[in-house]
C-alpha positions, -999 to 999 in steps of 0.1 A, spaced: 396 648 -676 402 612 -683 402 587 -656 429 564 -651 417 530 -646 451 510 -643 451 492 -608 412 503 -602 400 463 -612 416 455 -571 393 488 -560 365 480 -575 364 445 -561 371 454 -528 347 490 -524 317 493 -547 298 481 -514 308 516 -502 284 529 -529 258 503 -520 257 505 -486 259 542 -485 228 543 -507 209 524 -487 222 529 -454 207 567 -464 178 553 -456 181 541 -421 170 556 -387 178 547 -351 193 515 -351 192 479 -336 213 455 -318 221 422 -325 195 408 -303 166 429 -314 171 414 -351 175 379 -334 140 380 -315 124 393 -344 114 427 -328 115 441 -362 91 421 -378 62 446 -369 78 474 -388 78 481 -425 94 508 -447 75 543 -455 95 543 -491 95 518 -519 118 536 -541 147 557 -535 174 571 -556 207 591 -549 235 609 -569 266 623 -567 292 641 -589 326 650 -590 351 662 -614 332 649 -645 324 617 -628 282 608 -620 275 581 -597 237 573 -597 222 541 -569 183 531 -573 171 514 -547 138 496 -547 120 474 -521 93 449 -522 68 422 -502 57 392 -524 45 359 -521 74 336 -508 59 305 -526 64 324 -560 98 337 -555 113 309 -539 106 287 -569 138 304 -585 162 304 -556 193 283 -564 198 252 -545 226 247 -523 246 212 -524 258 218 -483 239 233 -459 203 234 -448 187 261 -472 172 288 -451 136 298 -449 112 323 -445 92 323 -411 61 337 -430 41 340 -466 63 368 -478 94 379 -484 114 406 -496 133 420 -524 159 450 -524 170 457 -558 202 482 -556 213 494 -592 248 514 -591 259 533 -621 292 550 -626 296 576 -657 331 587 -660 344 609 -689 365 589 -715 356 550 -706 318 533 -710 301 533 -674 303 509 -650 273 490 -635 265 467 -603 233 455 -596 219 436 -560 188 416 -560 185 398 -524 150 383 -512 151 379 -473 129 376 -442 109 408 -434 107 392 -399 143 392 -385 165 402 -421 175 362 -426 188 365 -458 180 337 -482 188 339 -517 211 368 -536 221 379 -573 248 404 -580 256 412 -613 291 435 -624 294 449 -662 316 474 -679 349 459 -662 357 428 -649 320 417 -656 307 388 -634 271 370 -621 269 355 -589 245 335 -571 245 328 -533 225 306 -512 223 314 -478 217 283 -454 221 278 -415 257 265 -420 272 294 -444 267 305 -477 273 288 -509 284 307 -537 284 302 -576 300 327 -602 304 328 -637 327 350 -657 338 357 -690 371 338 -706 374 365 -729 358 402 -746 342 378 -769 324 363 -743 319 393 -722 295 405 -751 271 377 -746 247 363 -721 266 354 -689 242 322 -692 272 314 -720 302 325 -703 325 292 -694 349 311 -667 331 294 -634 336 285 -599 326 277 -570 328 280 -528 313 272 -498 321 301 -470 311 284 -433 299 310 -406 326 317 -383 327 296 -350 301 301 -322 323 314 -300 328 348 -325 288 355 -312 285 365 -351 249 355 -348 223 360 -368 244 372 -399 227 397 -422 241 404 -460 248 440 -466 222 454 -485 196 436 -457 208 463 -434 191 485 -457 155 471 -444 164 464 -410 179 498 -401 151 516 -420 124 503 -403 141 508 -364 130 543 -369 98 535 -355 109 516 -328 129 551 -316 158 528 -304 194 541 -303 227 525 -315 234 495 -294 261 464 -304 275 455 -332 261 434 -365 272 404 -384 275 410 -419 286 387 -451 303 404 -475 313 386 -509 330 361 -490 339 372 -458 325 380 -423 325 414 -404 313 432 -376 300 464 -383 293 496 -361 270 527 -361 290 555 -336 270 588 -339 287 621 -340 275 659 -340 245 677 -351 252 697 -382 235 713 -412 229 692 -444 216 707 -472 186 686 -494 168 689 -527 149 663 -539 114 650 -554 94 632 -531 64 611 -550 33 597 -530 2 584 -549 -2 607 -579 10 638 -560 46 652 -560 67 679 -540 98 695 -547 116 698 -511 145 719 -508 168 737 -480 187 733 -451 178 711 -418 201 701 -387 207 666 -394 224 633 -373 250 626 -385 266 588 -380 299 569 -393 299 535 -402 331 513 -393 336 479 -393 359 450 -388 368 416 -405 362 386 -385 389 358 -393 400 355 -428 398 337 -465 424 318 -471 448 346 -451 437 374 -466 414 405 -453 390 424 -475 385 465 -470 348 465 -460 344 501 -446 385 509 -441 381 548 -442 345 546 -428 314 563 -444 294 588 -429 259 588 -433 233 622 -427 197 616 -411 171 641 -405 170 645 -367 141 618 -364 158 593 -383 130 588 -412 144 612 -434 178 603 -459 199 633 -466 234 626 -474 266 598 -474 301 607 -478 318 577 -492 346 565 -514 337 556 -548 360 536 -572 376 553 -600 358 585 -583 371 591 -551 352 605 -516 317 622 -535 288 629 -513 259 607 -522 224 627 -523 189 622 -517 172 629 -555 139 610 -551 118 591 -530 84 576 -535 66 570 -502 37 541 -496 
């Protein structure tokens, strides 16, 4: 079957966060409130995984998200964070930080794949995020840079003028731009605002802390500002098979275990320059084991793909 791709450049834009998120968001337990990230109550916690990957197919289409995580030395990474020309940069409260690498792939029959790739460094303390690099080829290619600061977030892309272009280095491509996006005003109580794939982290670790779902959080997208929700729903079988790596060891772990499942929704706060982006429209819905450590499953919408259900494949634990 051959994919049409007419009109899918708007979709891709708009949803390849679903992916993203979904992959990651596989990896969360019970889950915070605003004012548990804000006090730092997370900063005790850390992740039992370092690597994770997930997969999905449908109809001759193969999605495939890697996610890795992790702690290094603040004073060598921050060396190569971009500078912002507004705002005060902000700044890790200790000597580390960390970095989520997410790496999306989308194989579709009769077109060369699609790829996105995250890398975000952010404060293991309380999810501040500070510096972030998100990378598109295989349509509409871009690179982007953003610098998160305690005023907003400045962002700088570059882009290819033309398929000449597109084939080089994006260090060489002349199609650039610029923008400053200002947190919404205080009385929106969108504070402290995390960057999607953060929530990653921040969700993960609350497994140990055995908390439940509580208020909303602030999250920058791209360039715009939602609120986004965790509502759970009912028990109900999942079925798992997947490697799971720790040390030199491996198991093979397959079958079926009651699982919690929850749906992710979320909603835009103001607007850019009068429009609203789809964040998660449709909502996503997202499996845990019944404890919360244990990723099983996300339904989501994938561009050019449609709804797939994303799938725990491997994990390596600490």
């Amino acid at each position: 079957m051959r994919w049409a791709i007419s009109g899918c450049r708007n979709a891709l834009r708009k949803r390849h966060v679903w992916l993203g998120i979904a992959a990651a968001a596989l990896s969360m337990g019970a889950l915070p409130g605003a004012a548990d990230i804000a006090s730092g109550g997370l900063a005790a916690q850390t992740l039992s995984w370092s690597y994770a990957s997930f997969q999905a197919e449908r109809l001759g289409g193969n999605v495939t998200a890697d996610v890795r995580i992790a702690t290094l030395p603040v004073a060598a990474e921050q060396a190569a964070f971009m500078p912002s020309p507004k705002g005060e940069p902000s700044r890790v409260s200790g000597p580390d930080v960390v970095k989520l690498s997410i790496h999306i792939r989308i194989d579709i029959i009769g077109r060369g794949p699609l790829e996105v790739e995250n890398h975000i460094w952010f404060d293991p303390g309380d999810g501040t995020p500070l510096f972030l690099v998100r990378t598109r080829s295989g349509l509409d290619d871009y690179y982007q840079q953003f610098r998160f600061t305690r005023e907003g977030v400045f962002r700088r892309q570059r882009e290819p003028a033309s398929a000449a272009e597109a084939a080089r280095p994006p260090e060489s491509w002349t199609k650039r731009g610029e923008n400053f996006y200002a947190f919404p005003p205080a009385e929106t109580n969108c504070r402290p605002v995390l960057e999607t794939s953060t929530m990653i982290y921040l969700l993960s670790a609350c497994a140990a802390m055995e908390t439940h779902v509580t208020g909303p959080l602030c999250v920058f997208h791209k360039r715009q500002f939602h609120r986004v929700s965790f509502q759970a729903a009912l028990e109900e079988p999942v079925g798992f098979d997947y490697l799971e790596k720790k040390g030199r060891g491996e198991t093979r772990r397959a079958g079926t275990a009651p699982a919690r499942v929850l749906r992710i929704e979320s909603r835009p706060i103001g607007s850019y320059r009068g429009q609203v982006e789809d964040f998660f429209k449709d909502g996503t819905l997202l499996a845990l084991s019944l404890d919360g450590s244990l990723p099983l499953m996300a339904s989501c919408e994938i561009p050019l793909i449609g709804r797939v259900e994303m799938k725990l494949k491997e994990i390596h634990l600490k």
